[in-house]
N, C-alpha and C positions, 0 to 999 in steps of 0.2 A: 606380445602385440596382437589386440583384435583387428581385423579387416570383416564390415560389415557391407553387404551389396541390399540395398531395399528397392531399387528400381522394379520390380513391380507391384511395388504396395502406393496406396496413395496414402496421402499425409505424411510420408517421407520423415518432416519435420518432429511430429512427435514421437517417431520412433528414436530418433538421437537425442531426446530430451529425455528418454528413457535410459537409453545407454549412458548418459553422465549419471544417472546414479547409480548406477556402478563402477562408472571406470573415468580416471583421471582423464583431461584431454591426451596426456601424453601418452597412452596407451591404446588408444585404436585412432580406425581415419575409416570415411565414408567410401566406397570404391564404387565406379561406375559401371561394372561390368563382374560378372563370374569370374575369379580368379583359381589357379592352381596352385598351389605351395610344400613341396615336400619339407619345408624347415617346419620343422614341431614345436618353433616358438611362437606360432604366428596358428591362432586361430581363426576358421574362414568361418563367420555364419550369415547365412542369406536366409528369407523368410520361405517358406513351401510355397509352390506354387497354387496348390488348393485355398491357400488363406488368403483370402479378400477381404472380409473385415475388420476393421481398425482395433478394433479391441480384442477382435482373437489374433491379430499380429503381435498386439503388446504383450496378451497374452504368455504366446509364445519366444518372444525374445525375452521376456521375465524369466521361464524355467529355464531358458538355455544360458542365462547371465548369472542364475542362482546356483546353477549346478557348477559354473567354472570356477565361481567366484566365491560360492560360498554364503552370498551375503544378500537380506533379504529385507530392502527397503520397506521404512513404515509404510510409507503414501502408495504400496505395491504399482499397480498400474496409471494410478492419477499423474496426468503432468500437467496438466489446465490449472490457471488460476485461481477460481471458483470453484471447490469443493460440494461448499454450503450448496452453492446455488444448483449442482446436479441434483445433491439427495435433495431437495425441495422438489425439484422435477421428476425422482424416483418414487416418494413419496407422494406423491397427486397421482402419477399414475396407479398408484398399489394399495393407497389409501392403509398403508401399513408402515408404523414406524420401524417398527420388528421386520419385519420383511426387506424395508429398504438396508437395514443394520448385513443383513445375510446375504447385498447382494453387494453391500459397500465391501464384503469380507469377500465373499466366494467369487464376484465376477470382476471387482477389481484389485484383489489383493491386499485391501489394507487391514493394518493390525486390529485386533477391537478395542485398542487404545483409540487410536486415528477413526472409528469408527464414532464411538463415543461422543466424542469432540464435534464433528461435526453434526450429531444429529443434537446436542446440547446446544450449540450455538444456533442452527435453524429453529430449536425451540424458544429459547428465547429473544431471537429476531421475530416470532412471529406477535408478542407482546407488545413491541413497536410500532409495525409497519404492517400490522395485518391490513388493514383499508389504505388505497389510492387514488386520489383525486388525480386523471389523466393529466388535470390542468396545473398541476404542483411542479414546481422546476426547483432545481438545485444551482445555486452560483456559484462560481469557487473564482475567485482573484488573489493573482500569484503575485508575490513582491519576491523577486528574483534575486536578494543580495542577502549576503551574510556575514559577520566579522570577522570571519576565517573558513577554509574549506577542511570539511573533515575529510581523513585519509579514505576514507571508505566512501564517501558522497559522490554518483553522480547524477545530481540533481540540480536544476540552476537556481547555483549560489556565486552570485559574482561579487566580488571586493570592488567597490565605486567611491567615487566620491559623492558629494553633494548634490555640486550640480549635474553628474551623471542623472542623477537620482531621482532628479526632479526633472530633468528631460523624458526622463520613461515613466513618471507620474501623469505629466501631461501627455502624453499618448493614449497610456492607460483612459486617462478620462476619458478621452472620445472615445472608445469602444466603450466605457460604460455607459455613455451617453446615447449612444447607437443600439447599443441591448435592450436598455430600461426602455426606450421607444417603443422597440419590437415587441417585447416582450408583452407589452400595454395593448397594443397592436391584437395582439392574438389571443389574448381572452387570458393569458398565463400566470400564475404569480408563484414569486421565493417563498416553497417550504421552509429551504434553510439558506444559508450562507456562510459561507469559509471563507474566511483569507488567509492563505499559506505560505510556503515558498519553499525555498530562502527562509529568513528572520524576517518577518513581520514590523516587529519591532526595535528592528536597525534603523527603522525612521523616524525622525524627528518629533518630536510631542506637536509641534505644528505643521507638519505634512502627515501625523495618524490624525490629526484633525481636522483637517483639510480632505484628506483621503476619505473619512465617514462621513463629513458632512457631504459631500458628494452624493455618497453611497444613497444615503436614507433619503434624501433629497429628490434622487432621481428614481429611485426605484420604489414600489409598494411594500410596504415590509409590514402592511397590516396585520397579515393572516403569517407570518414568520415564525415557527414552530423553535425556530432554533441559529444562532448567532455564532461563530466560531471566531475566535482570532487565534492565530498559533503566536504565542510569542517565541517557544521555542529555547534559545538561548539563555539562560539566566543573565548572563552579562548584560543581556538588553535590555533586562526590565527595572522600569522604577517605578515610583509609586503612581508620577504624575501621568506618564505614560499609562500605566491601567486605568485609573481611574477616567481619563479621557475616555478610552475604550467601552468601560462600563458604564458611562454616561450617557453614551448614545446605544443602548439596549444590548451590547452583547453580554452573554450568560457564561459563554464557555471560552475556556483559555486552554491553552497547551503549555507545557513547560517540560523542555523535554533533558533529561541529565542523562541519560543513555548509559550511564556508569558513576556510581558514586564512589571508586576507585580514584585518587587524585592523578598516580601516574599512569594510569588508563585515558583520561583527561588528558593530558598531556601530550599520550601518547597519540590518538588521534586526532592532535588538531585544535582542542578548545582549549580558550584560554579563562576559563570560570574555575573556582575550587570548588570541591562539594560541599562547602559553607556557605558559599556561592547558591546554590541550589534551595539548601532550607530557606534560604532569606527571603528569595525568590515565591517560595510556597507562601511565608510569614505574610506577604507583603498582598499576594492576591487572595489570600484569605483574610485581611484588615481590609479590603475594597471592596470583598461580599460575593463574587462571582459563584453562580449557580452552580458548575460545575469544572473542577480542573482535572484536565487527560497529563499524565507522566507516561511519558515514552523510556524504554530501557531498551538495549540491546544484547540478544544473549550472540557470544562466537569473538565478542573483540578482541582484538590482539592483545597475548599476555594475560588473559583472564584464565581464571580457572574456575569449575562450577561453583566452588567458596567465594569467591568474588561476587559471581553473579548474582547468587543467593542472598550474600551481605548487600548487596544493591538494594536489589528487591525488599528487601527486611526493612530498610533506612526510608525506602519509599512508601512500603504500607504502611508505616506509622504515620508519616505526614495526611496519609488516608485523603488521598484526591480522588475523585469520582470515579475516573477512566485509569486504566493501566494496562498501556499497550508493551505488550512482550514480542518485539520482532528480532529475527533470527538473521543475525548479517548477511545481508547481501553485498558480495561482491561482484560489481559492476565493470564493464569494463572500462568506462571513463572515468574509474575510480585509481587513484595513487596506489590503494593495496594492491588491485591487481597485476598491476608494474611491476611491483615488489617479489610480489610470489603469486605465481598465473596456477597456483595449486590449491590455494587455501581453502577454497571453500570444500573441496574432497576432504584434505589433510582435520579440517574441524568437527567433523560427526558426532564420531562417541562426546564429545566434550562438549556439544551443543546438548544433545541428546538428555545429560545427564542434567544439562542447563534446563531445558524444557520440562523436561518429568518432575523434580522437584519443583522449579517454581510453580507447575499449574496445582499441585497439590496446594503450596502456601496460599497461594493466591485465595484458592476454592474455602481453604480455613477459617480465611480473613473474612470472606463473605463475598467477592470477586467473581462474577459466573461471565463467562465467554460470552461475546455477543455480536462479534464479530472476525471472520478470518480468511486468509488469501494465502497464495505462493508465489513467488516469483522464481523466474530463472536465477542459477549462480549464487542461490542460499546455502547457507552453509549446514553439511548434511541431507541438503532438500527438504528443509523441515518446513514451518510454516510462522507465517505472524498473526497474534491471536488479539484481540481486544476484551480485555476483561472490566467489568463496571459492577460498580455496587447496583443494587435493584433502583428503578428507577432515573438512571443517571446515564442509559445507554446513547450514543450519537450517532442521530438519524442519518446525518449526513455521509459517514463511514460506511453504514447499512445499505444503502441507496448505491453508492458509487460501488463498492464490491458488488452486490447481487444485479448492478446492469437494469435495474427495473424503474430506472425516471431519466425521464432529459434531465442532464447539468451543462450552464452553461457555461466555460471556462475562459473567463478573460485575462490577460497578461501573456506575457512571456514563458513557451513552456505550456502553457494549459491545452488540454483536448477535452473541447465539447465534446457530448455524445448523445446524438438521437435516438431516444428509444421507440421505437413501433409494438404499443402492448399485443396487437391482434396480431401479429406475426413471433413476436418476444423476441425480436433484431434491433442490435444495435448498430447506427451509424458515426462514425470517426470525422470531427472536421480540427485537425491539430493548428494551433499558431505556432510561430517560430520559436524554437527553445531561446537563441541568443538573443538578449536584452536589445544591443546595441541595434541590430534588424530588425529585431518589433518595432521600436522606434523610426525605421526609415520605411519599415516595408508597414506601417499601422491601417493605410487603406486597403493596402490588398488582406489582411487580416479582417477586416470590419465584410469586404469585400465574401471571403470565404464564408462568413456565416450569414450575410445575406443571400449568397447563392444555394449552399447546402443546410440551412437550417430557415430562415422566415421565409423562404421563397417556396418550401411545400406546401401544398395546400391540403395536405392530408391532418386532421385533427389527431398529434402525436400526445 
């Protein structure tokens, strides 16, 4: 058992996002105070008092977790979301890619694999998004329902009916009625637009048409670099349903099989086969869409790296634009972690050997990273990458990881974020994740981003 005292380090928080990559929850606990211990099962470690800086604390709790433990994370000291987005900032300051490579090794510990990766993906992020128009926004509208919750989801996916459904439609509208205003208002216009969720395309061929006419109606989609709908599910999509979609200008579709394992499927929750999936592909590729993203996940329950591998293999033939590789996160308002509150430790090596291979097939096929994050409670602490043929990268992805555009976020679940470029701060203004109280509570919503987003008068 660890017993860790960090009471006088500040950021407290990233020091135990440290210590989970080493040690299951069930093996150490935070203590408030210096403790004494003559049991030799119970190791004490507290930081020196000389160490005030945040990075020479992690630092130092790195060697002392390495030498107990034996074991010596890739991601070394990173515990932030955005990787990408430091070395961008280590590289401006050093004006050296090489150099930022040696400090991404020597001052935070990561492997020159994890090195690699992220200075490959900030290179080819900078092919996209090198120039910003301050006045570009990003929209994302969430459709909060799904036809099933996967075991591993916590993200809002609610099972509704109809007329639920169309009651948080209409709500929905007023805020995009109230956006599109603002938005006009301030001099602003949609870069891109996402609509996510949930399934997207749980809804009816006459509320996605209803829902876009809305869209493009009220909002300027002149100058629109880029269109997204997730459809997501295979079970949702038909033809007529795309085709609506690609009628009123979106390019980009999602379709996401996560496992083309049928009892993998199964096993998490959807109810598609992976027949189910090609048809899916067959079918937005007879509608013409510019670009389709395939989501996979490496760490599922019952997979082995041959599984994953055989996914991945099944999915680059179908050769869709995007292909995102994330590394399960288990959430805590997720069913897996009810199940076993260990997994995402217990899954490492088997993620590990998941990620090493597939980034090599991927790179083969023609696939170059172009975008990637971490979350808490991944399994191993690995990361999620986004791989795209040349030319096919999605700006919207790029934007929303690297923090550098206002997005505005409407539905259930969404957080806007204002970005201040002369400072490079972001600001947080969340709506209600449950469906059912965005619906009651929609003006105090509409409310929140007229108080903390059109009511600055500062040009963001």
């Amino acid at each position: 058992m660890y017993k860790f005292y960090f009471n006088r380090v500040k950021n407290k928080y990233e020091l135990n996002e440290l210590v989970r990559m080493f040690l299951p929850a069930s093996e150490y606990e935070l203590v408030d105070e210096e403790i004494y211990s003559a049991d030799p099962d119970i190791k004490l470690i507290n930081i020196p008092d000389e160490i005030e800086d945040k990075n020479e604390a992690k630092r130092y709790l790195f060697n002392v977790l390495k030498h107990y433990t034996g074991f010596k994370p890739d991601w070394g000291i990173l515990t932030g979301v955005r990787p990408v987005k430091l070395a961008g900032e280590i590289i401006k300051e050093t004006n050296s890619i090489q150099r930022t490579k040696e400090i991404l090794m020597n001052d935070y510990y990561t492997t020159e694999a994890k090195a690699d990766l992220i200075l490959k993906t900030w290179g080819n992020q900078q092919k996209v998004i090198a120039d910003l128009d301050k006045r570009a926004i990003a929209i994302y509208i969430g459709i909060p329902f799904c036809p099933t919750r996967c075991i591993y989801c916590s993200f809002p996916s609610n099972q509704a009916d109809e007329e639920a459904i169309k009651d948080y439609l209409k709500a929905l509208y007023k805020e995009i009625e109230y956006v599109s205003r603002e938005v006009e208002k301030k001099g602003w216009y949609a870069e891109s637009v996402y609509i996510g969720g949930g399934t997207p395309t749980i809804l009816s061929d006459s509320d996605i048409n209803e829902l876009l006419i809305k869209l493009v109606s009220l909002l300027d989609t002149s100058k629109l670099k880029e269109f997204t709908v997730e459809a997501g599910r295979p079970d949702t999509i038909t033809y007529n349903k795309l085709k609506i979609i690609k009628d009123f200008g979106v390019g980009r579709i999602c379709i996401n099989p996560q496992s083309m394992k049928e009892s993998t499927l199964n096993r998490i929750g959807r109810n598609h086969k992976p027949a189910d999936i090609v048809q899916a592909f067959e079918i937005a590729q007879k509608v013409g869409f510019d670009v389709i993203n395939a989501d996979l996940i490496a760490g599922l329950p019952g997979e082995k790296p041959k599984d994953f591998i055989d996914s991945l293999t099944e999915i680059i033939r179908l050769r869709p634009g995007n292909i995102t590789v994330h590394t399960l996160a288990v959430k805590r308002a997720s069913r897996l972690k009810e199940e076993d509150e260990e997994y995402s430790y217990n899954k490492g090596n088997t993620v590990r050997a998941m990620l090493d291979e597939g980034s090599s097939l991927l790179e083969d096929s023609g696939y170059r990273p172009y975008y990637l994050y971490r979350q808490k409670q991944m399994a191993g602490n690995f990361e999620n990458v986004g791989y795209s043929l040349p030319g096919k990268e999605c700006i919207f992805n790029i934007r929303t990881i690297e923090d550098n555009q206002t997005i505005i976020a409407l539905g259930a679940g969404g957080i806007s974020k204002i970005w201040f470029p002369e400072e490079n701060r972001i600001e947080r203004i969340p709506n209600v994740s449950n469906y059912k109280i965005y619906i009651d509570r929609i003006d105090e919503m509409i409310k929140r981003k007229r108080d903390g987003m059109f009511a600055i008068e500062e040009d963001v």
